[in-house]
N, C-alpha and C positions, 0 to 999 in steps of 0.2 A: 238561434241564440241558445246555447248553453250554459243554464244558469247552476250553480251548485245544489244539490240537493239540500231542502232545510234540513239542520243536525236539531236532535230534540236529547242528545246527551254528549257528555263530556267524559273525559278521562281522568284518571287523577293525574296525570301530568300536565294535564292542559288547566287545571283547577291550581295547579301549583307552581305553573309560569303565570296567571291571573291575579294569584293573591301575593307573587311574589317570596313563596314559603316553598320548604321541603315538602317531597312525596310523601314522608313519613309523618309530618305535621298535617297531612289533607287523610292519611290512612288514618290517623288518632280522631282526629274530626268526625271522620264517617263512625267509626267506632266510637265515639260518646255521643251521637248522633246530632250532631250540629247539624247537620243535613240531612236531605234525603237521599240515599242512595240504593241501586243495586247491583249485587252479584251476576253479573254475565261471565259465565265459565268460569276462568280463576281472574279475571278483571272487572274491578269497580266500575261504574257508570253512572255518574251524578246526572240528574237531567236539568236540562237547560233552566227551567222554571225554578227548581228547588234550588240552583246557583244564585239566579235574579231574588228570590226572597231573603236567603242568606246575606247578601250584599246589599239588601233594601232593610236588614235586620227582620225581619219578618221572619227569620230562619225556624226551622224548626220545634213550634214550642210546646213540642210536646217530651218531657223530661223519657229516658229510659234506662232502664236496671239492667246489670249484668244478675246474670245467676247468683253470684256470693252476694249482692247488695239485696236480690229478694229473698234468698232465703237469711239474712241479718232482718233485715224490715220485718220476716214474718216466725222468726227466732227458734227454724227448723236449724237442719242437717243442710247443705247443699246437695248432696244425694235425693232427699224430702224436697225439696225445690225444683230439682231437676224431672223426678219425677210428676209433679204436680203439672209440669208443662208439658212435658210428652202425653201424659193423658188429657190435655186438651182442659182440666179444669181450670189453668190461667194462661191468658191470651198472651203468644208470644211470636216472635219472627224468630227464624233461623237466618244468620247469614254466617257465612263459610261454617266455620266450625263452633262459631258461638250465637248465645240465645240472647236476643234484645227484648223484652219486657217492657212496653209501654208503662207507664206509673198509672195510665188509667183503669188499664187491665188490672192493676192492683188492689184501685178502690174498686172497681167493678167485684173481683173477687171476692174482698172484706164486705163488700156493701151485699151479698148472698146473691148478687144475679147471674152469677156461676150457676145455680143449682134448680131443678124443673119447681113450678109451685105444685104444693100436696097435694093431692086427687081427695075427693070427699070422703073416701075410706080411710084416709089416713087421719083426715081432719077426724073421723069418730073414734080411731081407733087411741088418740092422745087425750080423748075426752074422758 
């Protein structure tokens, strides 16, 4: 008996014959991050689970920033933005050629747990 092997991702065209919508309307989605998705070579791949949340509403609720929207939020440069996240001081994904910025990574940042706590010589050296 030959049975299909279980799929645990999709395509955006299989996400776009489902919802009934353009490829380009399922490409904007992933890009405002309605969903989860990821980057396999130069093809998306939503997985089966973040599709069933999306369509149960449960989709994605965690909001995320382009580059121009964090460095407005934090009323740098976007160059000052861009840099802040290639050095790892705010938490960011790369997909294809742009940075997605979790909003919690943001308060994480604002809120200083970006940064190590002071070591006891520093704590005397401010006294």
């Amino acid at each position: 008996m030959d049975s299909e092997p279980q799929r645990y991702v999709l395509t955006v065209d299989e996400v776009a014959e489902r919802l009934r919508i353009h490829r380009n309307t399922v490409l904007d989605m992933i890009h405002e991050g309605a969903f989860r998705a990821r980057l396999a070579g130069r093809s998306w791949r939503i997985p089966v689970a973040a599709f069933g949340e999306f369509l149960a509403g449960r989709d994605n609720p965690e909001k995320v920033l382009s580059m121009d929207e964090l460095a407005a939020a934090l009323a740098v440069h976007r160059n000052t933005a861009t840099a802040m996240v290639q050095a790892g001081t705010i938490r960011a994904v790369r997909t294809g050629r742009t940075w997605k910025i979790p909003l919690s990574a943001l308060d994480e940042y604002l809120a200083g747990r970006d940064n190590p706590e002071p070591t006891a010589k520093e704590d005397a050296d401010e006294s």
